[in-house]
N, C-alpha and C positions, 0 to 999 in steps of 0.2 A: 820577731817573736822571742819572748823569753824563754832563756834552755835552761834546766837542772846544772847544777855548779856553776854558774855564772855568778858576777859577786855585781850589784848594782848598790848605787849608791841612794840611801833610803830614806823619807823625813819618817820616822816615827813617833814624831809629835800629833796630836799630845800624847800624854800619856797617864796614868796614875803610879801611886807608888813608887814600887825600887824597880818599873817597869826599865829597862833599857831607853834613852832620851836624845834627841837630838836626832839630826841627819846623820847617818854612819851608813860605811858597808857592812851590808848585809851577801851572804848567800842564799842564792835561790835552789831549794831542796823538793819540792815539788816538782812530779812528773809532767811529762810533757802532754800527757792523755788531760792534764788539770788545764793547761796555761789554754787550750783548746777552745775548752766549753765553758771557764768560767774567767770573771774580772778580777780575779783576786790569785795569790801566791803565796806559797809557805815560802818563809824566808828567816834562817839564823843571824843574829848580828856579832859583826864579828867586834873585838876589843883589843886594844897595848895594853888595857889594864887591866884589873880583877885576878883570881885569884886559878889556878891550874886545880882539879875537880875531873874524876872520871867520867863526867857528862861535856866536859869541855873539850875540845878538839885544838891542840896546839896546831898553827900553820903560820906560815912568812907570804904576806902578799903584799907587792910590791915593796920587797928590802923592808919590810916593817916585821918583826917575829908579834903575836898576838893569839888569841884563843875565840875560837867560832862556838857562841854562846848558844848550844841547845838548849839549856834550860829557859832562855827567853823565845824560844818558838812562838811563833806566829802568824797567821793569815792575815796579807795586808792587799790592800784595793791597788791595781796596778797604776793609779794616778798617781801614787806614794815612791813609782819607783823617777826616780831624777833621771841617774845615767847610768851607762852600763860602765863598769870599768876596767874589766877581764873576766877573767874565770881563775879557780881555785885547780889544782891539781887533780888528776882521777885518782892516786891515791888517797888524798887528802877525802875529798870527796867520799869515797868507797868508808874509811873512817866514819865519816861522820855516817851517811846511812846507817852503816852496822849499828854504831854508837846509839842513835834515834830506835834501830830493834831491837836493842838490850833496855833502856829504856824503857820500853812499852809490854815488854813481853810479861809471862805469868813468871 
């Protein structure tokens, strides 16, 4: 089963636009009460490139330093997910949640 902070590796093709492209990791940011009932996942993709932005989440996974791209959120169909490849820090993690509340809030 897929957990929250778990980083899988993702095809997000296709795509449109300045959508995020290619197979990359992603983190898996949806609740476990989600991954239950339904075939689909919220999942951030993470990046080495692009640009540091208070919606972006600096972390290092696997000896790689990179930015977990909230603003590319996403709902994808768990056929989309390849392989697992760790998990992300509970730090790290607790980060972005928060980050995702500031976000959305009024």
């Amino acid at each position: 089963m897929v957990k929250r902070g778990e980083v899988w590796l993702v095809n997000l093709d296709p795509t449109v636009g300045s959508e995020i492209r290619k197979s990359r990791p992603c983190v898996v940011l949806s609740p476990p009460e989600l991954h239950e009932h339904l075939k689909t996942v919220i999942i951030a993709p993470m990046t080495s490139k692009g640009f540091a932005a208070p919606f972006r989440v600096p972390l290092k996974f696997q000896a790689t330093a990179g930015l977990l791209v909230l603003d590319q959120v996403r709902s994808v169909d768990k056929v989309r997910l390849v392989k697992k490849m760790g998990s992300v820090s509970a730090p790290t993690l607790k980060i972005a949640l928060h980050t995702m509340q500031e976000m959305f809030k009024d």
